[in-house]
N, CA, C and O atoms as a GROMACS GRO file, in nm:
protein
  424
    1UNK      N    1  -2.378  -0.367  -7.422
    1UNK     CA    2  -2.501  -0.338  -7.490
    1UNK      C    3  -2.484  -0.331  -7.640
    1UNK      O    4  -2.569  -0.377  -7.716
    2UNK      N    5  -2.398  -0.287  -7.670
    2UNK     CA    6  -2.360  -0.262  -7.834
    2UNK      C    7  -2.371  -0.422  -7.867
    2UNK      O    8  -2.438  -0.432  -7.969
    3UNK      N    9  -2.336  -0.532  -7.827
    3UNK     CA   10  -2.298  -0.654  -7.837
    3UNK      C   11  -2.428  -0.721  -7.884
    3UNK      O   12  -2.453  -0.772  -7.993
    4UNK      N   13  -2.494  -0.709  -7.793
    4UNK     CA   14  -2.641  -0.699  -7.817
    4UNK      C   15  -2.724  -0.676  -7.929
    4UNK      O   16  -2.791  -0.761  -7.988
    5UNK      N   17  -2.715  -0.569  -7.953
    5UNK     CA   18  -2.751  -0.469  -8.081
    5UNK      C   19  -2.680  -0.564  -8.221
    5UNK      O   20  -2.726  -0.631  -8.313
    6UNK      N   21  -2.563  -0.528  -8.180
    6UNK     CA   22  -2.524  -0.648  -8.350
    6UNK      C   23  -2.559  -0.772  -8.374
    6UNK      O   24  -2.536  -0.824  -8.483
    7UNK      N   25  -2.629  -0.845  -8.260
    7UNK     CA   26  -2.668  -0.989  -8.299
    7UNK      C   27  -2.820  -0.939  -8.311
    7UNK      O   28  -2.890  -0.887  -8.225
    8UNK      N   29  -2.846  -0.969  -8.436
    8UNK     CA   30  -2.971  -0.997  -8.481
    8UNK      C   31  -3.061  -1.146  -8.475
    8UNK      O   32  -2.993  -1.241  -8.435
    9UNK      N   33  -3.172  -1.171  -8.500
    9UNK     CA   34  -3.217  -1.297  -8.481
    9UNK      C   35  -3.161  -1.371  -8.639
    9UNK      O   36  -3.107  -1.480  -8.622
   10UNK      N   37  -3.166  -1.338  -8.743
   10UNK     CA   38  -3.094  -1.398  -8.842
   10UNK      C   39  -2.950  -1.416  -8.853
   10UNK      O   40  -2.901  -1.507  -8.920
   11UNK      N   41  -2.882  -1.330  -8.788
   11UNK     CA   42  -2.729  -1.360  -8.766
   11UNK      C   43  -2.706  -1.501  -8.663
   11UNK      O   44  -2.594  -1.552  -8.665
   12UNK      N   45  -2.779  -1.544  -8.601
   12UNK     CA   46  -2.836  -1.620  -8.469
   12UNK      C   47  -2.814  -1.746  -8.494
   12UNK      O   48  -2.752  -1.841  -8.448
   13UNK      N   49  -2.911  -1.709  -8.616
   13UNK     CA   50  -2.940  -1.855  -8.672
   13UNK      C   51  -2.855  -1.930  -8.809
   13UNK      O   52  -2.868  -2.043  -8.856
   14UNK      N   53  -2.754  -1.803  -8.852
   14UNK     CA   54  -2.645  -1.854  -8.901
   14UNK      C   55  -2.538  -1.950  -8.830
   14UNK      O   56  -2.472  -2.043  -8.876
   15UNK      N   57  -2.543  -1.902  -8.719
   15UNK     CA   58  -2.421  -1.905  -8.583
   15UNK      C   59  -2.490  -2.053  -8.563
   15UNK      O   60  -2.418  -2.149  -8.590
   16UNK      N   61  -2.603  -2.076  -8.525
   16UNK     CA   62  -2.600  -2.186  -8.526
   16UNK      C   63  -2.588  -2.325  -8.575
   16UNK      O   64  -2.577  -2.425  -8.504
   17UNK      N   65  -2.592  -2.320  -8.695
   17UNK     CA   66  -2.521  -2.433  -8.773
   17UNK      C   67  -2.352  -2.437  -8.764
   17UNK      O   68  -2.283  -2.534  -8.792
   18UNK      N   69  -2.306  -2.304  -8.717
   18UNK     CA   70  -2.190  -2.329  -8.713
   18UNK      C   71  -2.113  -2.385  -8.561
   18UNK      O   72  -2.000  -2.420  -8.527
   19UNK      N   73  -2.228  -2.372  -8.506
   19UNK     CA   74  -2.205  -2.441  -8.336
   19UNK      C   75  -2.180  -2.574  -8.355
   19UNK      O   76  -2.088  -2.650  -8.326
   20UNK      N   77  -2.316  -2.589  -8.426
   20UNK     CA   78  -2.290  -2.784  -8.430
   20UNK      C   79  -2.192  -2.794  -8.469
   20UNK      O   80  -2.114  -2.853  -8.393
   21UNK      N   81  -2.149  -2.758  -8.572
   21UNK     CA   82  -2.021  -2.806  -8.654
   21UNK      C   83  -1.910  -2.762  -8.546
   21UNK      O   84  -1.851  -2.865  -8.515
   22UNK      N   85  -1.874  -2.690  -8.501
   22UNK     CA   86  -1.769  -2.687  -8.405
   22UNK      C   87  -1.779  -2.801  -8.288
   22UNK      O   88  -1.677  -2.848  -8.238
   23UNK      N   89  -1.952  -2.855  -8.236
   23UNK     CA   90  -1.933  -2.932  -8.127
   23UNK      C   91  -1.876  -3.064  -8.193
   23UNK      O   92  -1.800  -3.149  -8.145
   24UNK      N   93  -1.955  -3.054  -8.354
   24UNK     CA   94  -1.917  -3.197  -8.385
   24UNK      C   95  -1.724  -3.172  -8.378
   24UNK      O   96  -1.659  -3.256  -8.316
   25UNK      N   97  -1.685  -3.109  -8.414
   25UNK     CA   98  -1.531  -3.118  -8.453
   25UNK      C   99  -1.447  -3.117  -8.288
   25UNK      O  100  -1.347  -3.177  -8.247
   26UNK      N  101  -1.513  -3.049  -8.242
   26UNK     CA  102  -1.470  -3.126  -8.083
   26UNK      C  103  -1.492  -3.238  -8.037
   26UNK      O  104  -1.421  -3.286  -7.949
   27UNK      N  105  -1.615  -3.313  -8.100
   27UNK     CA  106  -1.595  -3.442  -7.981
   27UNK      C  107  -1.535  -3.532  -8.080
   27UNK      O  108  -1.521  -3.652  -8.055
   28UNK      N  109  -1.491  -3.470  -8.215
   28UNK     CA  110  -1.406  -3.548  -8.276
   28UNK      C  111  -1.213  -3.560  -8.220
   28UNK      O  112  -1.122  -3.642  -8.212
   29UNK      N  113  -1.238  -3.450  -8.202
   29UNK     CA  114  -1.079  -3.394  -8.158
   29UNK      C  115  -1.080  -3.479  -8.006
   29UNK      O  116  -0.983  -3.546  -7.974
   30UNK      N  117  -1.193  -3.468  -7.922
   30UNK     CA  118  -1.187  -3.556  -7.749
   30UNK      C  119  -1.145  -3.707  -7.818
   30UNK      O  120  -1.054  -3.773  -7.769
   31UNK      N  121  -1.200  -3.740  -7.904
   31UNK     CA  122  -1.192  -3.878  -7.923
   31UNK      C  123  -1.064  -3.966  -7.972
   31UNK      O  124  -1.023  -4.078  -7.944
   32UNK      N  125  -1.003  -3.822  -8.094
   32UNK     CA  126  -0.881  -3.824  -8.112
   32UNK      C  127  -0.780  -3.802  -8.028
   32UNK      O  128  -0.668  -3.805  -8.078
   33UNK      N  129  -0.791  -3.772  -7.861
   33UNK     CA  130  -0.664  -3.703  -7.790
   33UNK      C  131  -0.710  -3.792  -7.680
   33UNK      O  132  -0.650  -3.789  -7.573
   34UNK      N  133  -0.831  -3.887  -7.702
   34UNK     CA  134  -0.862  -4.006  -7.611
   34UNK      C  135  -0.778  -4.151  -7.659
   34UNK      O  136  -0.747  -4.240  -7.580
   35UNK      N  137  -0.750  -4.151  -7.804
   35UNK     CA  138  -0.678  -4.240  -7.868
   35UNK      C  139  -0.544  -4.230  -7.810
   35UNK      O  140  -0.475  -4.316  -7.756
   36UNK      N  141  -0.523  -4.099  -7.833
   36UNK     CA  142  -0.341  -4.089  -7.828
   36UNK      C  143  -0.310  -4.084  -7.643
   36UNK      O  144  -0.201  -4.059  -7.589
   37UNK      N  145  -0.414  -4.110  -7.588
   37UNK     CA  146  -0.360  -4.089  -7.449
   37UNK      C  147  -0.334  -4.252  -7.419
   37UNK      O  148  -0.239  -4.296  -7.353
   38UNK      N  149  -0.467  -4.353  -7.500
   38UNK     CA  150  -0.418  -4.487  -7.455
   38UNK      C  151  -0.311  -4.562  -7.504
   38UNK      O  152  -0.274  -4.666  -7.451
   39UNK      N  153  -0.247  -4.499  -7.627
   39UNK     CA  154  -0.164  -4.523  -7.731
   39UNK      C  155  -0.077  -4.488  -7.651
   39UNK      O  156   0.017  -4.568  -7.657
   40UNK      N  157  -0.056  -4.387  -7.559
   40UNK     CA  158   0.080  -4.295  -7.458
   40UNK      C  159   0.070  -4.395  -7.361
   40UNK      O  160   0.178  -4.430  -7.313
   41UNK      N  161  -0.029  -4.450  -7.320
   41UNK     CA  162  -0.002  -4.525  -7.179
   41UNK      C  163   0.052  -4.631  -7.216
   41UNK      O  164   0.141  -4.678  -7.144
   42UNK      N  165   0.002  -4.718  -7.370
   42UNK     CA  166   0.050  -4.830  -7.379
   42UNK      C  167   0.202  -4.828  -7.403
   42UNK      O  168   0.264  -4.925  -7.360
   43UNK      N  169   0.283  -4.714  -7.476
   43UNK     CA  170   0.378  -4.708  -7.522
   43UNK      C  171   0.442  -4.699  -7.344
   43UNK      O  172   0.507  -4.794  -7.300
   44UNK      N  173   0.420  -4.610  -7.280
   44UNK     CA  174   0.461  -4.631  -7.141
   44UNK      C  175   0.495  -4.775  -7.089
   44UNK      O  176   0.604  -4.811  -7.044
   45UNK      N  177   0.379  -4.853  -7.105
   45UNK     CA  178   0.428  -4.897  -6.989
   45UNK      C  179   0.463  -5.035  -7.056
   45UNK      O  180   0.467  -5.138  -6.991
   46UNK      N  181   0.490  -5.029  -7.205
   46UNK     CA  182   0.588  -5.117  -7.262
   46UNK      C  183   0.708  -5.101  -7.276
   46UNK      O  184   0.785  -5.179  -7.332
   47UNK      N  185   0.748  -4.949  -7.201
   47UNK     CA  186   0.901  -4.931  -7.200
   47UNK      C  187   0.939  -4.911  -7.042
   47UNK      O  188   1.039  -4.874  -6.980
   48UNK      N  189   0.809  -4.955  -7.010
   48UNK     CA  190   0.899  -5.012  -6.843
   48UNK      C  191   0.893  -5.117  -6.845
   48UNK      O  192   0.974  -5.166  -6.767
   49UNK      N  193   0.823  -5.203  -6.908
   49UNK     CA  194   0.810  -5.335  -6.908
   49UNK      C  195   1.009  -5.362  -6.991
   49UNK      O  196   1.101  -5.425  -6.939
   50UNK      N  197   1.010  -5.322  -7.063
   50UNK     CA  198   1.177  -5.315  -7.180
   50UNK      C  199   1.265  -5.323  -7.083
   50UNK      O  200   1.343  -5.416  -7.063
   51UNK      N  201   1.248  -5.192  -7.002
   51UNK     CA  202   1.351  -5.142  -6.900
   51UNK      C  203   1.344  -5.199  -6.800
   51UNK      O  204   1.435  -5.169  -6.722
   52UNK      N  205   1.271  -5.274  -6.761
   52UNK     CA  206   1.281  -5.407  -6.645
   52UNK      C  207   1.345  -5.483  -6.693
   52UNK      O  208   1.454  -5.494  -6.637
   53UNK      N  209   1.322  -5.579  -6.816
   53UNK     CA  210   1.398  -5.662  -6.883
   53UNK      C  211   1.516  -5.607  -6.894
   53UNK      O  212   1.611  -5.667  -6.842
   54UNK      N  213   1.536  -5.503  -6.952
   54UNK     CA  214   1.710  -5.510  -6.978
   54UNK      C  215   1.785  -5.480  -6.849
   54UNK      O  216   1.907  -5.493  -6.847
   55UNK      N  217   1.712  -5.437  -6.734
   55UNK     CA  218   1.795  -5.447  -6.581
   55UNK      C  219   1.820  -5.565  -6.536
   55UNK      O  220   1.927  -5.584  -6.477
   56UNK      N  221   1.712  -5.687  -6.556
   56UNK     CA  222   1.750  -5.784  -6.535
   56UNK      C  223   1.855  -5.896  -6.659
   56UNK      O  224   1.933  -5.989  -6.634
   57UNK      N  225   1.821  -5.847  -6.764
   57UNK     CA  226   1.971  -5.902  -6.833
   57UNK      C  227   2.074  -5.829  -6.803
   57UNK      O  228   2.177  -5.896  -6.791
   58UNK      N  229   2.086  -5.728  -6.787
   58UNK     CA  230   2.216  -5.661  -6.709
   58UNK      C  231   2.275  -5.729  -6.580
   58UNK      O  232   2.392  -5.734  -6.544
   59UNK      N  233   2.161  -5.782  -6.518
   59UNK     CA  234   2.207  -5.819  -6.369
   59UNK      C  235   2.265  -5.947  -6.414
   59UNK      O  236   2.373  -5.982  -6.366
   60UNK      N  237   2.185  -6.043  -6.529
   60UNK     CA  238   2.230  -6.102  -6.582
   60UNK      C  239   2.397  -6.146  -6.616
   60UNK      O  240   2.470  -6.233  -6.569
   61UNK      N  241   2.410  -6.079  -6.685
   61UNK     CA  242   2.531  -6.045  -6.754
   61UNK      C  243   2.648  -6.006  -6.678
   61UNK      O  244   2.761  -6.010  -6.728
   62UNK      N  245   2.620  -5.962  -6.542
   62UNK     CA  246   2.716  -5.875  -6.441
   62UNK      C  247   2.724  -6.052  -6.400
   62UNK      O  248   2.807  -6.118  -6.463
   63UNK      N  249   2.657  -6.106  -6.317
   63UNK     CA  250   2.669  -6.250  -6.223
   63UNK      C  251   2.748  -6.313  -6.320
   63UNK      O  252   2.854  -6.362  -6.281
   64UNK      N  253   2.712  -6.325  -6.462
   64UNK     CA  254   2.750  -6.397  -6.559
   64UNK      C  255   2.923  -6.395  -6.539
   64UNK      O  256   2.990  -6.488  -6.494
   65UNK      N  257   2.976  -6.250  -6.589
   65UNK     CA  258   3.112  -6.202  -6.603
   65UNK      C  259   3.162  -6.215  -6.410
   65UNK      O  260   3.266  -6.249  -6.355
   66UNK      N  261   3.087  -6.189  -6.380
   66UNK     CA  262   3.221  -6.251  -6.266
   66UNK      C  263   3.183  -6.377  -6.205
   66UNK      O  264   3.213  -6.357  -6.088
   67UNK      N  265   3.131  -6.502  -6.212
   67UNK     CA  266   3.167  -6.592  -6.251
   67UNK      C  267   3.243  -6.652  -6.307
   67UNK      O  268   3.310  -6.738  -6.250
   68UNK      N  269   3.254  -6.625  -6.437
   68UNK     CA  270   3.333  -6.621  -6.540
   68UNK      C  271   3.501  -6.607  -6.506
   68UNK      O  272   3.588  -6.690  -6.536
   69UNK      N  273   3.518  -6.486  -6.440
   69UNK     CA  274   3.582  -6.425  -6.404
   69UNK      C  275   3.663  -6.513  -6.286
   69UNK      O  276   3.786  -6.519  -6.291
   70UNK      N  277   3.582  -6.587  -6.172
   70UNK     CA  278   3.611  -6.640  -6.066
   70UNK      C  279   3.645  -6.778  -6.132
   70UNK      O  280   3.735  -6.834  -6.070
   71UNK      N  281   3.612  -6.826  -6.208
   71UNK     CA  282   3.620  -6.968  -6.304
   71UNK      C  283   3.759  -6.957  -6.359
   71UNK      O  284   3.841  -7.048  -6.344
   72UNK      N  285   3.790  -6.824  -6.434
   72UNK     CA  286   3.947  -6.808  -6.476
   72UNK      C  287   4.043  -6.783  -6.408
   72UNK      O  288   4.155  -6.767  -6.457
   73UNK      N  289   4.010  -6.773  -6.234
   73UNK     CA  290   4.121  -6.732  -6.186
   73UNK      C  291   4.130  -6.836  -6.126
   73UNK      O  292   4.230  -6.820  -6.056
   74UNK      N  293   4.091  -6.936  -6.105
   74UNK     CA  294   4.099  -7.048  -6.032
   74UNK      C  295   4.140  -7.175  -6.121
   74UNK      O  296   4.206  -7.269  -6.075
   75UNK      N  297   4.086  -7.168  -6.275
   75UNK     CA  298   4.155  -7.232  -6.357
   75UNK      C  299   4.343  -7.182  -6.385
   75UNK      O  300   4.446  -7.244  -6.411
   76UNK      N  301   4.307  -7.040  -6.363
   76UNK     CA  302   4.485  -7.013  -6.363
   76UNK      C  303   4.524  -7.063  -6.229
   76UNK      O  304   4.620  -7.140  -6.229
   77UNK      N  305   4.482  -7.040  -6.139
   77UNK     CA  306   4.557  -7.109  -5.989
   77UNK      C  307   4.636  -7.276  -6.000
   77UNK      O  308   4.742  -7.331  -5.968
   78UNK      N  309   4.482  -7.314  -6.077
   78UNK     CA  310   4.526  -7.477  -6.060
   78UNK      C  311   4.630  -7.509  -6.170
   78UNK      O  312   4.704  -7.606  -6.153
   79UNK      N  313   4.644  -7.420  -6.303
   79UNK     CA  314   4.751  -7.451  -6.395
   79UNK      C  315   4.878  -7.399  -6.324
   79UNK      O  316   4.975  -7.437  -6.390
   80UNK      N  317   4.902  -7.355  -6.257
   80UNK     CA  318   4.994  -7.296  -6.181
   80UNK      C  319   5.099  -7.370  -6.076
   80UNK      O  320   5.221  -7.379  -6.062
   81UNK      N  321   4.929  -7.438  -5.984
   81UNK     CA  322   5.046  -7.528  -5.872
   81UNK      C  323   5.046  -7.676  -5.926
   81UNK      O  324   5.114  -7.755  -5.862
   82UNK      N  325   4.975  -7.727  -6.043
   82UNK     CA  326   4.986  -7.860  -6.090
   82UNK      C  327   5.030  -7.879  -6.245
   82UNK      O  328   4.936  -7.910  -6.318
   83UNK      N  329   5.168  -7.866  -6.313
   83UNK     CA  330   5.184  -7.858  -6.469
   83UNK      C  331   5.161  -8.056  -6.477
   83UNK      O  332   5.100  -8.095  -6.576
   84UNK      N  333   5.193  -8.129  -6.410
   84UNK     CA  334   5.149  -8.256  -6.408
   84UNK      C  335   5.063  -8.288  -6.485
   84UNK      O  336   5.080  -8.326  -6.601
   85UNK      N  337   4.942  -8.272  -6.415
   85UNK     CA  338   4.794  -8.287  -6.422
   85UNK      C  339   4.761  -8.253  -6.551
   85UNK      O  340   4.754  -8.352  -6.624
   86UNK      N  341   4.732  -8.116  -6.621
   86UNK     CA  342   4.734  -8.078  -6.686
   86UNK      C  343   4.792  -8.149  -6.834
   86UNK      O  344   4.733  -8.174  -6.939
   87UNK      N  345   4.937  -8.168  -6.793
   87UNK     CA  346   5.001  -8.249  -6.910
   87UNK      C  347   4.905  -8.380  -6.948
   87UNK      O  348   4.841  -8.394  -7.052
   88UNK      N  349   4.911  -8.480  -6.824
   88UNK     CA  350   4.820  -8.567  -6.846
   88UNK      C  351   4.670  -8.562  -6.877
   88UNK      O  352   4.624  -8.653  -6.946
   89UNK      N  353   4.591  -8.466  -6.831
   89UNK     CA  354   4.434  -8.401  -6.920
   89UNK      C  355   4.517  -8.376  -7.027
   89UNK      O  356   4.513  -8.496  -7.056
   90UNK      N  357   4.580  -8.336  -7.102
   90UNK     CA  358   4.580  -8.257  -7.279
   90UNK      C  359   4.667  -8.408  -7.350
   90UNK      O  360   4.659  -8.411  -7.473
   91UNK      N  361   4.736  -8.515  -7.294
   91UNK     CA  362   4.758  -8.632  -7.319
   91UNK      C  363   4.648  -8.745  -7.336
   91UNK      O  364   4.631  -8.820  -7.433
   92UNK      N  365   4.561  -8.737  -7.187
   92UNK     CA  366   4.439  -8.823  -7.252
   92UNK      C  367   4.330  -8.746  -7.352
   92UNK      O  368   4.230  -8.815  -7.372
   93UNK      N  369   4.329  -8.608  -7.422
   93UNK     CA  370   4.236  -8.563  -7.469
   93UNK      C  371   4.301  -8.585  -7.606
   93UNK      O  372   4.220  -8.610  -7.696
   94UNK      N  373   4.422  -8.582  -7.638
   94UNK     CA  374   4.462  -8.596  -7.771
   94UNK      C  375   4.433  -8.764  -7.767
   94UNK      O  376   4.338  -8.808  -7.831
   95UNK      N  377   4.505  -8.839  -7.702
   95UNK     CA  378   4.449  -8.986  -7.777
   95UNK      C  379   4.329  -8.994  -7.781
   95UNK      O  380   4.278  -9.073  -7.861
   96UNK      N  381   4.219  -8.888  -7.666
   96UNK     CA  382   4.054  -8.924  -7.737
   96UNK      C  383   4.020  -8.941  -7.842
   96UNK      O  384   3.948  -9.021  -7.901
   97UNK      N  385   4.100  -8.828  -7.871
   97UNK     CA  386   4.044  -8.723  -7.986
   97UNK      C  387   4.125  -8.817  -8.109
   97UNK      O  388   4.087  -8.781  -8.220
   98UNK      N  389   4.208  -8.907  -8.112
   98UNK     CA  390   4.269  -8.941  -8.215
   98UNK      C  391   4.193  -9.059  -8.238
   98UNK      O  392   4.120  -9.067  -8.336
   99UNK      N  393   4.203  -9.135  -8.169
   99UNK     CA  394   4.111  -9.254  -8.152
   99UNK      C  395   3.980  -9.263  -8.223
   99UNK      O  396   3.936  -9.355  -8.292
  100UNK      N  397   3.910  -9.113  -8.183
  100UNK     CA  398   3.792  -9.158  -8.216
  100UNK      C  399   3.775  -9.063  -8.338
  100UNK      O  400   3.667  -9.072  -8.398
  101UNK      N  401   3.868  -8.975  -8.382
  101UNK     CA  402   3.893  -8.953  -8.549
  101UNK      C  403   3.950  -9.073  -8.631
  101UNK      O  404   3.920  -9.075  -8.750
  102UNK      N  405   4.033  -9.180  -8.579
  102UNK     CA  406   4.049  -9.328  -8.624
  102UNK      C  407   3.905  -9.398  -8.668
  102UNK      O  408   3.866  -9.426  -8.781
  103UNK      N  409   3.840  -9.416  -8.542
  103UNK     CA  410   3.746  -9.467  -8.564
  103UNK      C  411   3.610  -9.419  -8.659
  103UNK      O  412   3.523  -9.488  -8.711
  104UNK      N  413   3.629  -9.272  -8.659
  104UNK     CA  414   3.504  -9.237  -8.756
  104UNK      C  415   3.579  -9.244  -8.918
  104UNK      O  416   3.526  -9.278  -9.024
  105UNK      N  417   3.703  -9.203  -8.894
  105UNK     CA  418   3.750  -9.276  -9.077
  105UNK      C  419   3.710  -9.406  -9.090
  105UNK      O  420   3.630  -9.448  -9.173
  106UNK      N  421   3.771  -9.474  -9.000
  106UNK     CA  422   3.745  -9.636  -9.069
  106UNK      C  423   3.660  -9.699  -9.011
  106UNK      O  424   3.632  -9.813  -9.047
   0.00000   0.00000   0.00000
């Protein structure tokens, strides 16, 4: 009841200009925390979109290295049971290679 008593009809009508102005500054603030939520989703789900990509260059990169891996041990196998072969590949690659540094000089 006291509560009552202190609001007068001119105190009332102070209060009310200051309502608007608070509703306006709220549906400014909804609009602002409506921005940053689509701004949050987009940032989301461009860093799952990232983090997909870099799982699949990872997976990438894993097939890559042991490949790689299976390529060098089998290139060491074959230097191993054939020094022959070998001699003769690094024999015909030097006269390629000389030949056709001959030929681009002259």
């Amino acid at each position: 009841m006291k509560i009552k008593a202190l609001i007068t009809p001119r105190s009332t009508l102070t209060l009310f200009p200051t309502s608007k102005y608070n509703n306006a500054r709220l549906d400014e603030l909804a609009s602002k925390l409506s921005t940053f939520r689509n701004v949050n989703q987009e940032i989301d789900s461009q860093a799952r979109a990232d983090l997909s990509m870099m799982d699949e260059i990872q997976n990438s990169f894993g097939s890559m290295y042991s490949n790689l891996r299976n390529s060098s041990s089998r290139l060491a196998r074959s230097m191993k049971a054939g020094n022959n072969i070998w001699k003769m590949v690094g024999v015909a690659l030097a006269i390629f290679f000389l030949t056709y540094g001959l030929f681009k000089v002259f």
